[in-house]
C-alpha positions as CSV (number, residue, x, y, z in Angstrom):
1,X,123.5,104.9,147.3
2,X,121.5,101.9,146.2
3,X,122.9,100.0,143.8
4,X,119.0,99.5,142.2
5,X,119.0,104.0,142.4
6,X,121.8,104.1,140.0
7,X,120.0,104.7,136.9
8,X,118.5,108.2,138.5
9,X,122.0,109.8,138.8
10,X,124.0,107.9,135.6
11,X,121.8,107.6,132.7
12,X,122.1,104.1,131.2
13,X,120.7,100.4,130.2
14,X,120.6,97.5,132.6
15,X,122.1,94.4,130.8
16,X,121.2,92.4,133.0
17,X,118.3,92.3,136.4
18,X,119.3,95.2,139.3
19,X,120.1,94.4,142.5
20,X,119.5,96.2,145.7
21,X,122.6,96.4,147.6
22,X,123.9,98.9,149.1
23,X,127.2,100.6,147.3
24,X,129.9,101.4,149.8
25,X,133.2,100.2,147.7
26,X,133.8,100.4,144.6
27,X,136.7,98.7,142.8
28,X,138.8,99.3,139.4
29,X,141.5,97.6,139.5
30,X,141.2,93.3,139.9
31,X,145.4,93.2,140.9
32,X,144.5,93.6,144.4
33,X,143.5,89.8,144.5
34,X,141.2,89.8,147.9
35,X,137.5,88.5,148.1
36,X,134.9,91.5,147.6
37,X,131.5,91.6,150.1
38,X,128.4,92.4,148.3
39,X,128.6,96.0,148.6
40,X,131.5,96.5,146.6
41,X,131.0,97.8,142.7
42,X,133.3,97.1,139.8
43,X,133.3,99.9,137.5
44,X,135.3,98.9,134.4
45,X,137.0,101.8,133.0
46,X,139.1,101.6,129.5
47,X,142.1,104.0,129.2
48,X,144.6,104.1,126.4
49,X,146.8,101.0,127.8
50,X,144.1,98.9,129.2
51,X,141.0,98.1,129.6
52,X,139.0,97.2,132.3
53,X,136.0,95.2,130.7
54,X,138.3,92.5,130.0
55,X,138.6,92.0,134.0
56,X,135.3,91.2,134.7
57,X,135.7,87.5,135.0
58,X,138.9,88.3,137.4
59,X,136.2,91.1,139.5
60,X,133.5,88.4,139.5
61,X,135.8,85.5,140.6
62,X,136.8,87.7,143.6
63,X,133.6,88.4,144.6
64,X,132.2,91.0,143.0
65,X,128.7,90.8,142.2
66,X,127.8,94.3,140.3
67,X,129.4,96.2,137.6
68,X,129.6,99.3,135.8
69,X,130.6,98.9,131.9
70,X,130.5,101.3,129.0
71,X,130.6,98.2,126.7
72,X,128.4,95.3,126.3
73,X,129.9,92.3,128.3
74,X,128.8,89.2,128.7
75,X,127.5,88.2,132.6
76,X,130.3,86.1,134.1
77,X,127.9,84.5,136.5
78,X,123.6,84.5,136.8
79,X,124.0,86.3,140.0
80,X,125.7,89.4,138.6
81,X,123.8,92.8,138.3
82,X,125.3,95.0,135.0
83,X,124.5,98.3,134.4
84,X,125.9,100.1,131.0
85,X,126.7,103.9,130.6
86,X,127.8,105.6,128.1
87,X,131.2,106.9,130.0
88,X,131.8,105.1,133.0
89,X,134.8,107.7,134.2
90,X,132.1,109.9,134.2
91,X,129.3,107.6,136.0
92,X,132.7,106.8,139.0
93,X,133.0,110.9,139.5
94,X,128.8,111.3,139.6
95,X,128.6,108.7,142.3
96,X,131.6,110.2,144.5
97,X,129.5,113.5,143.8
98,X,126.4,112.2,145.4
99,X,128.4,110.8,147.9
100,X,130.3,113.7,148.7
101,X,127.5,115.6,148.7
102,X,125.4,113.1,151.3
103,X,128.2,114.3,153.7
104,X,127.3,117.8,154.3
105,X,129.0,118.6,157.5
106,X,132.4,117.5,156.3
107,X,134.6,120.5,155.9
108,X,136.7,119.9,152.9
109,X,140.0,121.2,152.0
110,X,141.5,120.7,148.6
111,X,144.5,121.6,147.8
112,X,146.0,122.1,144.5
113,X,149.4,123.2,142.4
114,X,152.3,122.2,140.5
115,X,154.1,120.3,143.2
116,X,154.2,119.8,146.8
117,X,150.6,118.9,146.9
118,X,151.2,115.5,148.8
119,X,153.7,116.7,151.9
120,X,151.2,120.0,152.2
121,X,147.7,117.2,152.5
122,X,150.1,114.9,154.8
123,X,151.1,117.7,157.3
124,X,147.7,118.8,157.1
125,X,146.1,115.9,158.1
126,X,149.1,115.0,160.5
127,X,148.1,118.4,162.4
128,X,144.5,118.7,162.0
129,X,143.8,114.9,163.2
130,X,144.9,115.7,166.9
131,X,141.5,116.9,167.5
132,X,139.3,115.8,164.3
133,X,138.5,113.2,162.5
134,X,139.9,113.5,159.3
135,X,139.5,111.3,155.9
136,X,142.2,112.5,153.1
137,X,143.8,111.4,149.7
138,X,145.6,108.3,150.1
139,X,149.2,109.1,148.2
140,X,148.9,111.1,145.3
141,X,145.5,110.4,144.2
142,X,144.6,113.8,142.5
143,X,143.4,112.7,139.1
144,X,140.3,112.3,137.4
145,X,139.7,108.7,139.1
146,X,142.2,109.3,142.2
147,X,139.9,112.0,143.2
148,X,136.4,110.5,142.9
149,X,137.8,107.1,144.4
150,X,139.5,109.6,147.4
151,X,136.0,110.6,147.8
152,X,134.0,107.3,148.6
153,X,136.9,107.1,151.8
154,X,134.4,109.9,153.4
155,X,132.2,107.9,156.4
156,X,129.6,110.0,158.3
157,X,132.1,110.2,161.4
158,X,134.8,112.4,159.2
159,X,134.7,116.0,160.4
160,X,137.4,117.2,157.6
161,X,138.2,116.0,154.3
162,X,141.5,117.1,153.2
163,X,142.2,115.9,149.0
164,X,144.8,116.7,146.2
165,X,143.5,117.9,142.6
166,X,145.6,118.0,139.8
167,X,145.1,118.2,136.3
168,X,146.7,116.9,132.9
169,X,144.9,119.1,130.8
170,X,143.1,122.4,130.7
171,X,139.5,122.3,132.1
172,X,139.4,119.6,134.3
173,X,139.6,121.3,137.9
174,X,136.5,122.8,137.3
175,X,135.2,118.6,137.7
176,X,137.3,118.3,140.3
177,X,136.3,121.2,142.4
178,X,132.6,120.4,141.7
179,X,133.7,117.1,143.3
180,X,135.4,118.1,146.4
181,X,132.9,121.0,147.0
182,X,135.5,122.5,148.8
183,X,135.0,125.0,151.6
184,X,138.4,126.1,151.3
185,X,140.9,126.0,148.3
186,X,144.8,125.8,149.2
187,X,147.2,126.2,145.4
């Protein structure tokens, strides 16, 4: 997805002047400390113990040249590209949707329950990788921003897609399952 496209699938405000890269990576979390190409999007998500606008100095200084905010921030640099949505949870699962759904031929398998969710998508993939190519959860990543950031893994030479869903509170598999377009569900 182009970076400059994003306003047609997340409604929003640019803060500052688009750019036209390409987005293939996108980044949430500035601890990783390693330099960013220009493909790679910080999305700056606030939760109930942090906040990720407050990282966009620490994003910028490692690289990172566009960003997703559902606050106003001020532009670390005059070659950043800002884009502001309302939610920007929601703007991460659209654009793992759109990618997900660019893959068309993946078979995806999504597999879901109380526990054992993890060893069932590792033996899975252990098994099924002998003869395909397969892209799957890494760990535990089942949540509402494991499972869209599972998602932009998926590379056009993946022939299965095998990823964990689990919930916190009622309602949210439906978003998850409309995510992983599954073609079979494992609980």
């Amino acid at each position: 997805m182009k970076w400059s496209n994003i306003e047609n699938y997340c409604p929003g405000e640019w803060l500052t002047e688009p750019g036209n890269e390409e987005i293939r990576e996108i980044v949430t979390d500035t601890r990783k400390q390693r330099e960013y190409g220009n493909s790679a999007l910080f999305i700056a998500l606030a939760g109930a113990n942090h906040d990720g606008h407050t990282f966009v100095g620490d994003a910028y200084a490692q690289g990172l040249r566009m960003f997703l905010v559902q606050q106003d921030v001020e532009s670390p640099g005059s070659d950043c590209s800002i884009y502001k949505v309302p939610d920007s949870l929601f703007a991460l699962q659209e654009i793992a949707r759109i990618h997900r759904a660019a893959q068309r031929d993946l078979n995806t398998i999504a597999i879901t329950g109380s526990n054992g969710k993890t060893i069932v998508k590792e033996w899975l993939s252990s098994v099924l990788s002998i003869q395909s190519r397969v892209v799957r959860s890494p760990g535990s990543f089942n949540s509402q921003l494991g499972v869209p950031l599972s998602l932009m893994q998926i590379k056009p030479l993946h022939q299965i897609g095998i990823f964990e869903a689990g919930i916190s509170m009622a309602g949210e598999m439906g978003r998850l399952a409309e995510l992983i377009d599954p073609c079979l569900l494992y609980t």
